[in-house]
Structures are given as C-alpha cells and as structure tokens.
C-alpha positions, 0 to 999 in steps of 0.5 A: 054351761058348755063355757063352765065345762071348758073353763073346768078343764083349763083350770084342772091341770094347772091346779094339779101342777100347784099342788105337787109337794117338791120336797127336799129329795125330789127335785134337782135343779139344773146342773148346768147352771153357774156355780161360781158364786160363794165366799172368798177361798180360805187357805184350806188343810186340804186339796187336791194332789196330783197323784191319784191314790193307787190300792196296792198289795202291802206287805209287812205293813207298819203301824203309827201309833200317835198323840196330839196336843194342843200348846194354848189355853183351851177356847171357851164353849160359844153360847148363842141365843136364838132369834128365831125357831126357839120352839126347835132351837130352844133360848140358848145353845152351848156349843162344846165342839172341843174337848180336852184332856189337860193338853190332849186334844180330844176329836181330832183328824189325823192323817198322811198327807202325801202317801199314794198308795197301800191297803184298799178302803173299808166296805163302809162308804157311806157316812152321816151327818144330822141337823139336830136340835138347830146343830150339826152333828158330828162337828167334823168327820173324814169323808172319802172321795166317791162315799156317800153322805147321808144329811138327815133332819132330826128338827121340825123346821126348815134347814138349808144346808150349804156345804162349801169348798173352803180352798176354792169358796165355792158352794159345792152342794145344797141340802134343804129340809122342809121337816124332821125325817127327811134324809137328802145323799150327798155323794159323788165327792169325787176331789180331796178337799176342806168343805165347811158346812153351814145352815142359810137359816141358822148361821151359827151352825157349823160343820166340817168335812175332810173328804180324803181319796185314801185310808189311812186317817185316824180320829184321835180318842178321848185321850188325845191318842191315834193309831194308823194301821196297815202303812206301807214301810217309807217315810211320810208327812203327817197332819193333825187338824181341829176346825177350832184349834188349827193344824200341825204338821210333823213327818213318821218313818215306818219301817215294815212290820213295826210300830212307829210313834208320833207326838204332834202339837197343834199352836193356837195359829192356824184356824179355819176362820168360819163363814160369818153371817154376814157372808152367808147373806151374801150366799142366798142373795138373789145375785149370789145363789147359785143354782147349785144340784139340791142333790149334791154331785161334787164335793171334795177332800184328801190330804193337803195343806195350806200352802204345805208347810215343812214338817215341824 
C-alpha cells in the first residue's frame, strides 16, 4: 500500500505536465537559437536604407496623384485542388489575386522609395492578416516597421505560417495554428523588407508583406488610381509593385502645395518568384528548421528595390 502511494505521487506531476495545452499563442521557442536556415535570397523590391526615416514638421506639403498600368496580357486565375483538408479547403480553389480593369492594375502598392523625412504616421499600427478557407487574405499589404500584425485563423485545421525574408531567405517568423479563433501578433518588424508569407501544410498559399519605415505608401483602387498625400516639395523616385505583375519605377517632382502626377507602367519582366513546394519541404526538414520565435520578434520592410534600377 505504502509502495502504491509513493508511486502515486511520481506519477502525478508528470501526468500534470503531459496534459498542459501549449497552443499557439502560449509558448515561445528559444530565441537564441539558429535562424540562418531558409530558401535562397531572391532580388527583393525592398531593403534596408541607411538612413532612418526622420518625422519632420511639413510645411506646404504636395500631393501625388497616380495611375498604374500593366503593359502585358493579364495571368490567367490559379485553380488548385486539395490533396488534403477538402473538408476546410473544399475540392478546388480559384485563386484571383490580380484584378485588372483593361490595363489598370487594381491592388497595387505604390510607394517613395528614397524619401527620409516628412509627416508623422497614422495612429493605426496594427495590421491583419487572416487564414481563410486554407488562403491568406489580403494577398499583400504594407506593414510598418514597429506595427503589429495580427494573424488570425478563420479555418478548423492546423496552419503554420512561415513569414520569409525574401532579400535575405531567411525565416523571420512562425505563426501556428491548431484551430479557428486563434489570433498569434507578429510585431517588432523593426527593418524594411519584402517578406513572402507561406503556410507548411498548404503550399499553395501565399502572402506578401511590404514592411515600410515611412508613410507615404498608396494602394491603387480598383481603377488602377493612387493619390500620396502630405509630400514634402523635392524630387523623389517612385515604385508600383504587384507580387504577381512585377515592379516599376519611375521618378515625381513635387513642388510645395501642388499636385504632381505620375503615370507608371509595370512590364511582365520583374516578378517575385513564389516559394515552391519543393522548397518549403525543405523549410520543415529536421536539418532545415530553424528554431525561430513562434511569437515573431523581427520582420522587415521600406522602401528599396532590387538592385535599384533607374527610373523609367
């Protein structure tokens, strides 16, 4: 009986620590660990500048008030068929992540790519990003350096999304999911960057982020229009950039309390080349993974280009 009771009380606490739920937004892996590991670096649309962004009084601010077009046919819409989780996924997915309106490009980002100083930033901070129905939505959004972004899970079955640094290919962040509700904060992006965002259990999945240390970004309508507000007077190179149609750059003169214009065309030359599956395997091999924050610590994003061609 007495050997009962002492056998009791070694089997108790580890049975306690077996049943403790480590979800998601619980548990952070070592930070210290080796984060080196990823895909190969890709030219990226944006990188680091030496300069920081500096918020200035602007007087007699400008305005830039833009188009984008795309000078190519328009790519077909990616149908994909689950081999796994059709319950969630369901059998076939139509992927739409470019719209056009005849040559106007719909959902773009358009940004300064070397302005380093002027207003200050909007309150809002803290952005989104959700798995939905085995996708990520929006396709591609700015970030800011030091923002947040809330992923969140909409879907009943495991997601683990990888966010990646695409100038350097390394795994900046992991954000898992075990269920729908869960909501993981990616903050402390703290370096302008291109990070492609990619789920291990859904290779088909994509996202992209533009993290920018500066305001003055706009997303072009569903005309293919843009307007860039509170600009100090100067001279200013200017890039439009669609994950799926590539970049272009061109370069805007405002003058102080005046409207400026820009026409920018993207050619079918300058994609992103999205992470295949095959290297996404890679990514969660045992030899691959690293042991990255599952809270995220450090992103990136601003303005820059790949290898920061002249203006057009």
């Amino acid at each position: 009986m007495l050997r009962r009771f002492f056998c009791f009380l070694i089997i108790l606490p580890v049975a306690v620590a077996c049943s403790h739920d480590e979800t998601a937004s619980a548990h952070t892996r070592n930070e210290s660990s080796d984060i080196k590991d990823g895909v190969a670096p890709r030219p990226a649309v944006i990188r680091p500048l030496a300069q920081p962004y500096r918020v200035v009084a602007v007087s007699g601010a400008g305005t830039i008030n833009g188009t984008v077009d795309f000078d190519g046919p328009p790519p077909a819409p990616t149908i994909v068929h689950p081999t796994s989780d059709q319950t969630v996924c369901g059998n076939s997915i139509t992927e739409k992540n470019v719209s056009l309106s005849g040559t106007r490009v719909s959902g773009a980002l358009v940004w300064l790519t070397d302005i380093r100083s002027g207003k200050a930033f909007p309150l809002q901070r803290r952005f989104e990003l959700t798995n939905d129905n085995c996708t990520l939505d929006p396709y591609v959004q700015v970030i800011f350096t030091n923002g947040t972004l809330n992923v969140s899970n909409d879907d009943r079955t495991l997601h683990t999304d990888r966010f990646i640094n695409v100038g350097t290919g390394q795994i900046e962040a992991v954000a898992p999911f075990n269920d729908d509700g869960e909501v993981v904060p990616v903050d402390k992006l703290r370096e302008p960057a291109e990070i492609e965002v990619v789920c291990e259990q859904h290779p088909w999945t994509h996202a992209w982020l533009a993290v920018l240390d500066h305001p003055y970004y706009a997303e072009t309508s569903g005309s293919g229009a843009f307007t860039i507000d509170g600009v100090p007077a100067g001279t200013y190179r200017i890039r439009a950039w669609h994950p799926l149609l590539g970049f272009a750059d061109d370069s805007v003169t405002v003058t102080a309390g005046q409207q400026a214009s820009v026409a920018i065309r993207i050619r079918p030359t300058a994609a992103t080349a999205p992470t295949t599956p095959t290297q996404q395997k890679a990514l969660t091999s045992p030899a691959a993974a690293p042991g990255v924050p599952i809270l995220p610590t450090a992103s990136s994003t601003a303005s820059s280009t790949p290898e920061n061609p002249p203006p057009r």
